[in-house]
N, C-alpha and C positions, 0 to 999 in steps of 0.2 A: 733633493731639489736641484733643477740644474742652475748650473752656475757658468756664466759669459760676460764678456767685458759691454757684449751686442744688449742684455739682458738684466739693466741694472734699474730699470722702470720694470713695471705688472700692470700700467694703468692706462686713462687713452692720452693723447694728446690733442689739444684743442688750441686753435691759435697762438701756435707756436711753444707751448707749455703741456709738460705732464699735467695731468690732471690728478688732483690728492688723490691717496687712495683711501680706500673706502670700506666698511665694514659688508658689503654686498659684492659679494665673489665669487668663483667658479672655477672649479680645478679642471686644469691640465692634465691627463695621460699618457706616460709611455705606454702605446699599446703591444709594445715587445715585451715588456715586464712586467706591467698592471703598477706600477709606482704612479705615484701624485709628484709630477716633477715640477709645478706651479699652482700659484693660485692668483688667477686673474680680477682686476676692478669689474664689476659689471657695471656698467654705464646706464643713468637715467635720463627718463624723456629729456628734462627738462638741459640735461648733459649735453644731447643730439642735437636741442635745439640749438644750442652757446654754441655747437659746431658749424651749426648751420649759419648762424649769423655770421658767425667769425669767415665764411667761407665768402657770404655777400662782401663783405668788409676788404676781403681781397679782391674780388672780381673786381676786374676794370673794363668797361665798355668803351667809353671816351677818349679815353687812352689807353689803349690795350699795351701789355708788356710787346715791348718788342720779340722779333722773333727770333733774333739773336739771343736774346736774354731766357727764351724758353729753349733755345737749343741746349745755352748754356745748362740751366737746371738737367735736362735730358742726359748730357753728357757728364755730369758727376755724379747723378747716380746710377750710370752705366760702369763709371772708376770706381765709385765706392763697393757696386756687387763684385765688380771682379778682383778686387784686392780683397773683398771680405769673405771668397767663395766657401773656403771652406769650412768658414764658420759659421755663417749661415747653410751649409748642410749640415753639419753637425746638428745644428738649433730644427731643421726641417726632419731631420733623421727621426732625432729624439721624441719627436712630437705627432709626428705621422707614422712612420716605422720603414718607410722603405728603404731600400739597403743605403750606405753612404756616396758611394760612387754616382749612382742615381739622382740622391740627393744635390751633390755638388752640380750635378751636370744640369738638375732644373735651376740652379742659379746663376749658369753661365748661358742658357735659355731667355732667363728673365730679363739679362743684361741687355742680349739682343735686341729685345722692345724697344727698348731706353736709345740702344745703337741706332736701331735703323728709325726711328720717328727721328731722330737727333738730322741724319743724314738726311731726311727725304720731308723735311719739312718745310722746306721752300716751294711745297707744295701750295700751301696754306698763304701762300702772298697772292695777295689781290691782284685781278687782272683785267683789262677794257678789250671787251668783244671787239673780232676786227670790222663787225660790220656796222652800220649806222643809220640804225632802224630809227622811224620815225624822225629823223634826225636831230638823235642825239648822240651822243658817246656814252655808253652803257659800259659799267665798272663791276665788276663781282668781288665783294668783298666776303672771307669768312669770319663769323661773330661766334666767340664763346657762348653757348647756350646757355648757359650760367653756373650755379652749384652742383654738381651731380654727385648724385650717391652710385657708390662702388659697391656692390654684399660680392665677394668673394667666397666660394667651396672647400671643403678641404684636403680636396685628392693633392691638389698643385698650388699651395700654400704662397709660393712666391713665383708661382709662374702665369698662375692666373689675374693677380696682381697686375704683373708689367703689362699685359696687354693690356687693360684699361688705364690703370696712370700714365703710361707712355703715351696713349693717346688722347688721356685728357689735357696733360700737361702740355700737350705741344697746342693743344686748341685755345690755351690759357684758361680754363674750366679747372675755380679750384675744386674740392671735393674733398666729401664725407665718406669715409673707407670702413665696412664691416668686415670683420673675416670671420671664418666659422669659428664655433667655440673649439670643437678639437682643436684646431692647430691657427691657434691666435700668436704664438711666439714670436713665428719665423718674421710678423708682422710688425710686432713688436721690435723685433731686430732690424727690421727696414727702413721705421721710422728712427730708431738709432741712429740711423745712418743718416739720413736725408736730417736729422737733427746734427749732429756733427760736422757734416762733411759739403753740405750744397748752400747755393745761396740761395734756395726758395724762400719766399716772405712768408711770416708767418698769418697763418689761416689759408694758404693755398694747398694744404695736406694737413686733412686731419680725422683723425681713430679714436673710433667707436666701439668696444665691445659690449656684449653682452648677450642679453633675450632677443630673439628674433622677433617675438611682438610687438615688442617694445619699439625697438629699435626702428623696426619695418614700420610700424606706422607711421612714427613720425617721419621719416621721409617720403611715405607716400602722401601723407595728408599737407609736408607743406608746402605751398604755391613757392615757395622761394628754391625747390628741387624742380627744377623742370624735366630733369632725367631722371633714370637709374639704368645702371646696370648692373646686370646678373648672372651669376652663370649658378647654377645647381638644377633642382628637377623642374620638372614640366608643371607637376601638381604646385610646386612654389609658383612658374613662372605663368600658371592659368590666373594663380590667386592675384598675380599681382595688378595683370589685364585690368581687371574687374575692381582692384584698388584704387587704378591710377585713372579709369577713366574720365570718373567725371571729371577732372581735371586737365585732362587728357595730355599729359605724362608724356615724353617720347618714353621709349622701353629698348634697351637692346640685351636681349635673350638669347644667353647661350644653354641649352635645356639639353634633352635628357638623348640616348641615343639606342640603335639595337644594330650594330653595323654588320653586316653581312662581308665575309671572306670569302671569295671564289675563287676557287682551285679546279678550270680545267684542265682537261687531260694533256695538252701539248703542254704544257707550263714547265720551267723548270724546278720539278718536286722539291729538289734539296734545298734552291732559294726560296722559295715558297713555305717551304717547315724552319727553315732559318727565321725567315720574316715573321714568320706567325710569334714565334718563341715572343722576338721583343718585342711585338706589339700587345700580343697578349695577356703577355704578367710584368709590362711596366705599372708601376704603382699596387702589385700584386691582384694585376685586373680590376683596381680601381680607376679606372678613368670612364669618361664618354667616347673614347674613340678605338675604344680594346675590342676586337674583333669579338661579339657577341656569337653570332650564327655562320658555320661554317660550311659551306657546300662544297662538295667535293665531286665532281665527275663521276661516273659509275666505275670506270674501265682503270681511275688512276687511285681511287679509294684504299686497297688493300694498302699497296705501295706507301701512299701516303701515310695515311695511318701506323704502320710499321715506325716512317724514317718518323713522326711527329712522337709515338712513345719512346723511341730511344733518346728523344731529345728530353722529353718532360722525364724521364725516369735520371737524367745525371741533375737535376736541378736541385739546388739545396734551398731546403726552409730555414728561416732564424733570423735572429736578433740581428736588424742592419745595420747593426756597428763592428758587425764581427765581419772577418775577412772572408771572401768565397762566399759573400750570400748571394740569389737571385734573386730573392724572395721573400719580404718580409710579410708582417703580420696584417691581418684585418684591423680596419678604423677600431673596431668594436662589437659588441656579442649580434647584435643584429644585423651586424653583414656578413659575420661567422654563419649564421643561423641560415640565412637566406641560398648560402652556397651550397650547405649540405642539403638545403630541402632540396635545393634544383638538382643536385645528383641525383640526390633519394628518385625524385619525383619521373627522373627519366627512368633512372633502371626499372622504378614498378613499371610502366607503362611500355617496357618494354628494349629500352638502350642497353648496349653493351659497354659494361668498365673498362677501355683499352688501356687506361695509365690511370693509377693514383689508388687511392686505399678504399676501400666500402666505409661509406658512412656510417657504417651504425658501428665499424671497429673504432670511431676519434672518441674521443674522451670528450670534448670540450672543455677540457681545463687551462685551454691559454686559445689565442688570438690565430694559432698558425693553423692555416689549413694547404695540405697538402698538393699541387700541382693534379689538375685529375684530366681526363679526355673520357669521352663517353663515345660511341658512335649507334648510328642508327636511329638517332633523334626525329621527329615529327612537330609537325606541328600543333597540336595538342599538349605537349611539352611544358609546363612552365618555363625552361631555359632560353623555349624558341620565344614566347610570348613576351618575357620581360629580361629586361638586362641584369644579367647577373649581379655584375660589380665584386667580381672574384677570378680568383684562378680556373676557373673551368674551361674547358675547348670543347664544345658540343656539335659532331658531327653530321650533318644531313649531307647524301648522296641526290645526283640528278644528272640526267640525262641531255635534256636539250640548250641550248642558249637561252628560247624564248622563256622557258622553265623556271630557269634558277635568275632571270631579269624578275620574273612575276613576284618566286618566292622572298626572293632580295626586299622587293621593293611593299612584302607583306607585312608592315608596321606602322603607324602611323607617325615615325622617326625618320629623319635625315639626314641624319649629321655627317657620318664617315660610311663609306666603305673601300671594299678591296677588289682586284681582278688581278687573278694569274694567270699568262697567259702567252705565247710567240707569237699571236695571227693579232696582228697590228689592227686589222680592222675590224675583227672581233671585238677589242679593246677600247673601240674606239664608238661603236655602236652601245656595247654593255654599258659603257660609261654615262654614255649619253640616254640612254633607259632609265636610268638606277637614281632613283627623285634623293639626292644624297649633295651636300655642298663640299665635300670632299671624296673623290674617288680614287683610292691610289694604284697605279699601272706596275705590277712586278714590282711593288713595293708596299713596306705594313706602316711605313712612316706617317706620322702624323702633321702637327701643323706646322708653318715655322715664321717666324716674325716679318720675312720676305714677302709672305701671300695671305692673299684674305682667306678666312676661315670663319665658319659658321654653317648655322642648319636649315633646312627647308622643312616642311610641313611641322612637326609640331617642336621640331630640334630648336626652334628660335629663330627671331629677327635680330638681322645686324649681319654687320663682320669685325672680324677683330683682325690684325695685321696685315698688313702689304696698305698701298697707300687709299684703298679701299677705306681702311682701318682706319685712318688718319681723321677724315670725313664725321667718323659718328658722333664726336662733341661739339661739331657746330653748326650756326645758322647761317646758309648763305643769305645774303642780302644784295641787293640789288638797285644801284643809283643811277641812274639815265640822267644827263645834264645836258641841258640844250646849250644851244650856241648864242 
């Protein structure tokens, strides 16, 4: 079992208290080891709802917390992630498997959030329009929309986190936090801290775990959630539509993705197979924004392909507590499963193995699957159709601009893509094609707590960071006062 100073509760917290634990539980896995490194409280309806109220019981409309007083909260536990970093990677390591260094670095990521809402929420003070319509003096004030529920994923355990409590907590929006069952810890070790270390009142942060049905209903069924937010799949984020409307819910969706990598021929190859590396097998190709489909120019394909297996062939699998990893293990047997079918399913169909081992040589008797590239990929392909959610790099070749804009933009996702490329205005045309709410120019980098981030078409509604991000937990309102 693991053992942490962060880690001395299993249970949720509700208005400011642990909650007992309880004979209704759910084991924790190192998915590096197959070990039961916990066993977590699963939380009852009637549990979410005491969260729920406790959350009303905070809200203040009337008198909302000042904003000094919500920076305040924002900025300790921005000190408390960065003094605790890396023990909350440890606790993220253990629990998810990616390597340690990775792990630390989503925690000083998460910090960010907490940083910059802290800094740029002076945003959120009310202001009187300069003109004097009707004549009156019209005042825009923003209003916490009330309790929101948080359901957090569990590729980025505490990274997905900060961007919605950073931004609830600066809207004064207290809230009811799920995290996934895999990796409830790191969560557990968050609330440690913000239990410890800040002066939030209690019922303004408070955890949940357990069943997803459970849990999910009752904050979609009660009027006292006027929000949620979400980030996991699409098929979650249709069902929730359809839960919350009659009610009619705001929703902010961060859903599923298929990002397309473009590698033309002027680009520079070596940064371009540099970029691919980390964007690829961060989180061991568990994220929404890991380059899914890769196209590569007709004329710069060999090339590429060459400098990108020399790169995947020095990459080590293993235990992310061990030194020198790149790569650790799958969540679990069915994203194990899913990887090797999408190899399997290109090379029938006709793909070439350029890096990584034939599938039908793995054993499956652990979590780690191997770095692979395939090239000569189609669209018939499982790999091109659905996101992997693995180490794979599935190459497709193409010819023209208009070409690889069409096949880019041939998923019904928009979350992230990529463009390499030296003709500026190439870059600047393809970007502008590509139905994507993140594009990156001669880079594989992903989000940062600076800029708004989210997806178009079925990727989700919202944004989450830059002062975009600030916005999504409240209600402006609007006071005209004559003279």
């Amino acid at each position: 079992m693991i053992q942490s100073p962060l880690l001395t509760q299993f249970t949720g917290y509700i208005d400011g208290q642990w909650t007992p634990q309880t004979d209704d539980r759910f084991q924790v896995f190192n998915p590096a080891t197959g070990d039961v490194i916990a066993e977590v409280a699963s939380l009852s309806a009637d549990q979410v709802t005491q969260a729920i109220e406790a959350g009303q019981s905070a809200l203040r409309l009337m008198q909302p917390y000042p904003l000094e007083t919500r920076r305040r909260w924002l900025e300790e536990i921005r000190d408390a992630l960065t003094e605790h970093r890396d023990e909350i990677g440890r606790i993220l390591c253990a629990e998810h498997g990616k390597p340690l260094a990775e792990a630390k670095g989503e925690a000083d990521y998460a910090a960010g959030f907490f940083d910059y809402c802290a800094r740029h929420i002076g945003a959120l003070e009310p202001h009187e329009l300069p003109e004097r319509a009707r004549n009156c003096r019209w005042t825009v004030h923003y209003r916490p929309i009330g309790v929101v529920g948080l359901i957090t994923p569990w590729n980025f355990p505490i990274g997905m986190i900060a961007k919605k409590l950073s931004a609830a907590l600066a809207a004064g929006c207290p809230s009811v936090i799920k995290p996934a069952s895999e990796t409830p810890l790191t969560m557990i070790a968050l609330f440690s801290l913000m239990d410890q270390h800040t002066s939030i009142p209690p019922g303004m942060v408070n955890l949940v775990m357990g069943k997803a049905s459970v849990i999910g209903k009752v904050l979609c069924d009660s009027p006292e959630v006027p929000m949620l937010s979400f980030t996991g799949s699409t098929e979650v984020g249709r069902q929730l539509i359809l839960d919350t409307a009659q009610q009619v819910k705001k929703l902010a969706l961060e859903l599923g993705g298929n990002a397309p990598f473009i590698v033309f021929a002027d680009a520079d190859l070596d940064a371009a197979a540099d970029n691919l590396i980390a964007n690829k097998f961060r989180g061991g190709g568990q994220t929404c924004v890991c380059a899914n489909r890769i196209f590569v120019q007709d004329e710069a394909m060999a090339a590429f392909g060459q400098k990108l297996a020399e790169r995947v062939e020095r990459m080590t699998v293993g235990n992310g507590m061990d030194d020198g990893i790149d790569i650790g293990p799958l969540i679990n047997r069915a994203g194990w499963d899913k990887v090797r079918r999408h190899v399997s399913d290109a090379l029938d169909k006709g793909g070439q193995l350029v890096a990584g081992p034939a599938p039908d040589s793995l054993s499956g008797d652990d979590l780690f699957y191997p770095p692979s590239v395939v090239a000569g990929v189609t669209p018939d392909m499982a790999c091109f159709r659905e996101e992997t959610f693995g180490p794979l790099v599935p190459m497709a070749s193409f010819r023209t601009e208009d070409e690889v804009v069409a096949a880019g933009n041939d998923t019904e996702f928009g979350l992230a893509a990529y463009v390499f490329t030296a003709d500026a205005e190439r870059a600047q045309r393809v970007a502008a094609g590509l139905r994507f709410g993140h594009v990156g120019w001669n880079t594989g980098t992903g989000p940062t707590p600076e800029a708004p981030f989210g997806g178009m078409k079925a990727s989700g509604i919202g944004r989450e960071g830059g002062v975009e991000g600030l916005f999504e937990f409240i209600e402006p309102q609007t006071i005209p006062r004559g003279d």
